[in-house]
N, C-alpha and C positions, 0 to 999 in steps of 0.2 A: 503368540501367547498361548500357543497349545500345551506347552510346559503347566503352567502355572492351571491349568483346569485341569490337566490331569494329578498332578500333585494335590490339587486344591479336595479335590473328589479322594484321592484317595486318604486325606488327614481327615476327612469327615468321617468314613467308615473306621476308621481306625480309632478315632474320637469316641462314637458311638462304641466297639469294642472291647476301651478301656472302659467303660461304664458296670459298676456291679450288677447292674439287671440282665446286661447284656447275655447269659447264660438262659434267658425266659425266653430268646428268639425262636430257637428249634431249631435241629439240625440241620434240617431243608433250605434254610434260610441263610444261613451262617458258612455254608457251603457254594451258596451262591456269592454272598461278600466274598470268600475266600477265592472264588474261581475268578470274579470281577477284579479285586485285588493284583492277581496273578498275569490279567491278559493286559492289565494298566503296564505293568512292569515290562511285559513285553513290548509295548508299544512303544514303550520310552525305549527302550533300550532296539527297537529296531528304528528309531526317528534322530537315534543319538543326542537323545535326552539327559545319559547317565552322569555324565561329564557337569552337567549344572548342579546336581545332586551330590554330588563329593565332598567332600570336607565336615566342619563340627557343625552340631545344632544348629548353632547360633548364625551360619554364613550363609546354611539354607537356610534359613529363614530368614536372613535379612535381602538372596536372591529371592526369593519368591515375593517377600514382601515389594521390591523394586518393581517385581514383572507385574505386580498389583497396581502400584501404585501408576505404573505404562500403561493401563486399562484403563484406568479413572481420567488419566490427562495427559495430552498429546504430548510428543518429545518436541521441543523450539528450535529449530533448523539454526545454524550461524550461516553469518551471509556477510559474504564480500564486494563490495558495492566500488566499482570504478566509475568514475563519473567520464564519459565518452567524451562528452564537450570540451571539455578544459584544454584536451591536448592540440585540438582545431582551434578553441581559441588564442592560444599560447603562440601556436604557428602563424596564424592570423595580424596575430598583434604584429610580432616580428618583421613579416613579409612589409605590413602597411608602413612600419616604421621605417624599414627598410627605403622603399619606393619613393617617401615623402624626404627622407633625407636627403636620394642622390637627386630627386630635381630639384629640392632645395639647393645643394651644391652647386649643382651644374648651374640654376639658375645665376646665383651669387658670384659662380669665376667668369661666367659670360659679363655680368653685369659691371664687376670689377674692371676687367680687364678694357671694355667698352670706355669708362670711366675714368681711366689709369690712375685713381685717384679715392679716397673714403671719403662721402659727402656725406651731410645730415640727411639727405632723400634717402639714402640708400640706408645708411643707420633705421630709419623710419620702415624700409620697405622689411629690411631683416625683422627687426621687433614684429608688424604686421603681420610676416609669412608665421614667425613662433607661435604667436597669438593665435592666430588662424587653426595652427596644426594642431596646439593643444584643444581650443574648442570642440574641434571635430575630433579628436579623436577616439574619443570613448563611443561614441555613437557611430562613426563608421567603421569602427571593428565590431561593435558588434552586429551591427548590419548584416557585415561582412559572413563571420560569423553562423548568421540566423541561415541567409541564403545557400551556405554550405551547406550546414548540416540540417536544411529542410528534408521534413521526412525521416531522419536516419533519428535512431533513440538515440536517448539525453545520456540513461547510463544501465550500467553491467552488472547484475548480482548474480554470482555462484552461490550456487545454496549448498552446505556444508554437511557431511554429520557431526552434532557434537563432539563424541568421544574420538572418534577414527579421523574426522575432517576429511572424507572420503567425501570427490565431489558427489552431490547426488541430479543436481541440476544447474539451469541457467535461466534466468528472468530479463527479457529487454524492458527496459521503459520509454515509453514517449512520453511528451508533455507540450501542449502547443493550444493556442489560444485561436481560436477563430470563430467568425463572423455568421448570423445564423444562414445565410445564404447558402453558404458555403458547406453548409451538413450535410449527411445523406438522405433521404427520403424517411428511410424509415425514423430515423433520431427528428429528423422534424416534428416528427407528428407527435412526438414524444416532450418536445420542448415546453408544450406551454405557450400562455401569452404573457409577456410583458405587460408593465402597466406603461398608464396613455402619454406618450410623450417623452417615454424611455426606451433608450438604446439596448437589446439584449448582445449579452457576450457570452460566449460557448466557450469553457473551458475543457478540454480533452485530453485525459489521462488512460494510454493506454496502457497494458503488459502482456506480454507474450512470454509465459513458463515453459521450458522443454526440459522434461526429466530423461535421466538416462535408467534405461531398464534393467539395465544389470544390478547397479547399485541399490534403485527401488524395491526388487524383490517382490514380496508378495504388500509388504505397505503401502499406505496410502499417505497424501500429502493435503492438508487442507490449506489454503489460501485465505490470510485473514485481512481484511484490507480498509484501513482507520482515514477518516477522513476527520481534521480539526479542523472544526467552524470559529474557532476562536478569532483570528487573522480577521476575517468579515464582519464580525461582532465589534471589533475596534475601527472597521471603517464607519460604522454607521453615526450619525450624528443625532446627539439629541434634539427630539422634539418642540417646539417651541407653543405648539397649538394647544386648548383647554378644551372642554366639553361641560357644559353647566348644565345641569338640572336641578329640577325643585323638588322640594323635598317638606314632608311636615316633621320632620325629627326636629325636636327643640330644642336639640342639643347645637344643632347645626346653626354659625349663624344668617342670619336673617333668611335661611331658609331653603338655601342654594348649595347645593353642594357642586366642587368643582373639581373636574377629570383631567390629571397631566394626559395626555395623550402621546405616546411613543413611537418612535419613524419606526417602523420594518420595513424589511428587506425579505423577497420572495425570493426562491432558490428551487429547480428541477434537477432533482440527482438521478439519473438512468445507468444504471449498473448492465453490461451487457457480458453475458460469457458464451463462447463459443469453446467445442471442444475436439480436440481432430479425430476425425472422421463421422463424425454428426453435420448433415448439412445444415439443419435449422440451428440456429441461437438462439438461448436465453434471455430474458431480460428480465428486471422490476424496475418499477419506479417509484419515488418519493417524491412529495411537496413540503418542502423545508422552510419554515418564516424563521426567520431571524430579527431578533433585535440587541441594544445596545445592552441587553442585561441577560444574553444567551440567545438558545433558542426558546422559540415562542410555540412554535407548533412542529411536529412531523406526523405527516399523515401519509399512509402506501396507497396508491392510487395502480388502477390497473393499465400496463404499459400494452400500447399498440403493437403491437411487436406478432410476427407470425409464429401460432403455437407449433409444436413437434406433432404430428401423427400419432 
């Protein structure tokens, strides 16, 4: 946006210029504007600036006003998102159906043929094996599934430019649920306690950004990253417990006033960034309560986490 400041600087003295007073500066002065003026022009035109300056009034001005408007609020990347999984599980599906068919088969001509004959047993045992295969089958594809693509991201975002759709980058995503045992040291300590008699679950959401440097140029990319509590807010169940207290308001009656009391739901959000070639990471954290009518509190609590040098 070096355009748009120099442009910008030089509508100002010009502004100033056309002003009737402007002849009360003194020649000392106005020969400075005129030389500042002069060395703007060069700059543009040794930056290859002139080319944006071209045309009527009205087009610079509406470029400039755009290169303005690119200062005040970031450009919104487009992004094409392939989901990684689908195509594992699609082949997944296939294979199992595959697998389950031919020892169905096989089982059936062995049993046929044994039998030289179609009996009710065997009517029975056909219907049972169907039965069986449908039951299981949504749950050991996706089993199946899980165990493949453990580890490897869920899915693919190219990150685009708007106007050009020049790629500029690539984002993986993971997504995977696990047990707090199973954290690292440092996320542990960051977790939090459960309440008495509840099970904690660790939900983990990573991304890995890698820009490409040609396309990037001298900009920069901010990463904005939303998290809807909504989903959890419809798990929670209403409360059923009161809380009474006494009370001398007369309005109240006999003198007791009484407290729905509301179930929450405690939540530890730890955001960690790491960035390449910095060996320390990032981190903050939040304490998030939640209830059945939003959130109830967030508070940023200081995360364990080892500072940078």
């Amino acid at each position: 946006m070096d355009i748009y400041f120099s442009w910008y600087s030089e509508q100002f003295f010009l502004e100033c210029a056309s002003k009737a007073k402007y002849s009360d500066v003194g020649q000392l002065d106005s020969e400075r504007v005129r030389a500042y003026l002069d060395a703007e022009r060069q700059y543009r035109e040794r930056k290859g600036y002139l080319a944006d300056l071209r045309g009527s009034p009205t087009q610079v001005w509406n470029r400039m006003a755009m290169y303005h408007k690119l200062l005040q609020y970031p450009v919104v990347m487009k992004t094409r998102t392939t989901e990684l999984w689908r195509t594992t599980h699609r082949t997944v599906k296939a294979l199992y159906t595959m697998v389950i068919m031919t020892l169905f088969t096989v089982l059936l001509f062995h049993t046929f043929r044994a039998a030289h004959r179609l009996t009710i047993t065997l009517l029975l045992m056909i219907a049972l094996v169907h039965a069986l295969r449908d039951y299981l089958h949504d749950e050991m594809v996706n089993r199946i599934t899980g165990w493949v693509r453990k580890g490897r991201p869920l899915a693919r975002t190219r990150i685009l430019k708007p106007l050009t759709g020049e790629e500029m980058g690539a984002q993986l995503v993971w997504f995977d649920y696990s047990p707090p045992a199973r954290l690292p040291d440092n996320v542990k300590r960051n977790a939090g306690r459960g309440q008495t008699g509840e099970e904690m679950q660790a939900v983990l959401y990573r991304t890995r950004l890698t820009l490409e440097s040609k396309a990037l140029g001298q900009d920069q990319i901010q990463e904005v990253l939303g998290l809807d509590l909504e989903p959890l807010c419809e798990l929670i169940e209403g409360g059923q417990n009161r809380l009474f207290a006494q009370t001398n308001d007369e309005e109240v009656q006999n003198g007791v006033l009484v407290h729905e009391i509301e179930r929450q739901h405690s939540y530890t959000l730890l955001v960690v960034c790491t960035v390449p070639g910095d060996p320390v990471a990032r981190a903050q954290r939040w304490s998030v309560t939640l209830s059945v009518r939003g959130i109830a509190q967030c508070e940023a609590r200081d995360a364990d986490w080892p500072t940078p040098a």
